[in-house]
C-alpha positions as CSV (number, residue, x, y, z in Angstrom):
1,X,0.0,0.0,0.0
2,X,1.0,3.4,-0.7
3,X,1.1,6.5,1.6
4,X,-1.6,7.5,0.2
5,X,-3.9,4.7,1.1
6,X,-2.9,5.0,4.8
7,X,-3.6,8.5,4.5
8,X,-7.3,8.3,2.7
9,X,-8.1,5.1,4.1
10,X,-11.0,6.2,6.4
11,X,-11.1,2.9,8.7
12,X,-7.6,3.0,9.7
13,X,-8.1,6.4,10.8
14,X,-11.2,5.4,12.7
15,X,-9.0,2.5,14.2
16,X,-6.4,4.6,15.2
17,X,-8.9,7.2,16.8
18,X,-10.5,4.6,18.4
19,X,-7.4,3.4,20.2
20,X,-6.4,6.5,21.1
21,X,-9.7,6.8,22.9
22,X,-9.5,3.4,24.5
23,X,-5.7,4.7,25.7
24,X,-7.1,8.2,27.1
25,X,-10.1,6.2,28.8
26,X,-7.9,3.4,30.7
27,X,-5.4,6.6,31.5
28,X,-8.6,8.7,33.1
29,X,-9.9,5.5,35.0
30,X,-6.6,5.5,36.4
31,X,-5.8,9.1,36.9
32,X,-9.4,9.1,38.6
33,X,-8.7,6.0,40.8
34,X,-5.4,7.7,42.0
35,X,-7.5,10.9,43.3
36,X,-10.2,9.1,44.6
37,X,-7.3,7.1,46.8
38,X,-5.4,10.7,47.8
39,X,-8.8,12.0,48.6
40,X,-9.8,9.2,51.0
41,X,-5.8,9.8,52.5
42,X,-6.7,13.4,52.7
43,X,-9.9,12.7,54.9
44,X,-7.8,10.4,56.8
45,X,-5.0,12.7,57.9
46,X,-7.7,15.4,58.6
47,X,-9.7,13.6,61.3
48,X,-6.1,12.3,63.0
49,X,-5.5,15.8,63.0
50,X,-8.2,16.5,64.6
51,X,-8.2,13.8,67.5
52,X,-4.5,15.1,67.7
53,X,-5.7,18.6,68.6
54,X,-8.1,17.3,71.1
55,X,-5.1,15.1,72.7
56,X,-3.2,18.3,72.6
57,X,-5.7,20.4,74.8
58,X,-6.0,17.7,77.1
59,X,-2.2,17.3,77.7
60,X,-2.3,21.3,77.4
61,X,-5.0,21.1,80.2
62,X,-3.1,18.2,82.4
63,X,0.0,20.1,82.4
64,X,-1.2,23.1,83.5
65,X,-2.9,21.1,86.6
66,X,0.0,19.3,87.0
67,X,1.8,22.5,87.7
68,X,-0.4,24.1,90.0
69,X,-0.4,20.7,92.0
70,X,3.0,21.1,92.4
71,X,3.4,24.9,93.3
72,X,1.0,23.8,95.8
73,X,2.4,20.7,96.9
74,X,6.0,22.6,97.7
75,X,3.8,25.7,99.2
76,X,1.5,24.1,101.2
77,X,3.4,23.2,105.0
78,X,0.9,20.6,105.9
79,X,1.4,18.4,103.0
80,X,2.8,14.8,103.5
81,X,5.2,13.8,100.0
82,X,5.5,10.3,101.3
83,X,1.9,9.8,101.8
84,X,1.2,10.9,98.3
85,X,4.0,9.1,97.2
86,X,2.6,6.0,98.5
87,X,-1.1,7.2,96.9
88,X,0.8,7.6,93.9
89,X,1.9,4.1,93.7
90,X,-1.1,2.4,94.6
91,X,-2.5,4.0,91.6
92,X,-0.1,3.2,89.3
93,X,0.4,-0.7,90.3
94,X,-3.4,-1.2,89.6
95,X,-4.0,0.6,86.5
């Protein structure tokens, strides 16, 4: 076949049109899988962000407790470090 026969023939320019549909298809489905995946990631990392804000405030909030117990603790005459100590560890064997 000539050049020319490629070039006029109308049904190897619909198969190759065709395929190049079929190709650009398969590479959206993919391309569109891929985003749906980073997407669902996305969601993901936002809500652990989210619990790891709450954690944050909490520890935020424990620390800030802690502190005052302690000021306390060392300001306060009547307090007995050895019987918290032992409270202390009471609480930490059973838990």
């Amino acid at each position: 076949m000539s050049i020319w026969n490629y070039i006029l023939d109308n049904e190897f320019s619909q198969r190759i049109d065709i395929e190049h549909i079929r190709n650009n298809m398969a590479y959206s489905y993919e391309l569109e899988k891929i985003d749906i995946r980073s997407r669902k990631g996305v969601k993901h990392d936002r809500k652990q962000d989210a619990q790891l804000e709450v954690i944050e405030e909490k520890l935020n909030d424990l620390i800030i407790f802690q502190k005052a117990f302690m000021k306390y603790m060392d300001e306060d005459k009547s307090f007995n470090k050895e019987k918290f100590i032992n409270i202390l560890s009471d609480l930490t064997e059973t838990e």
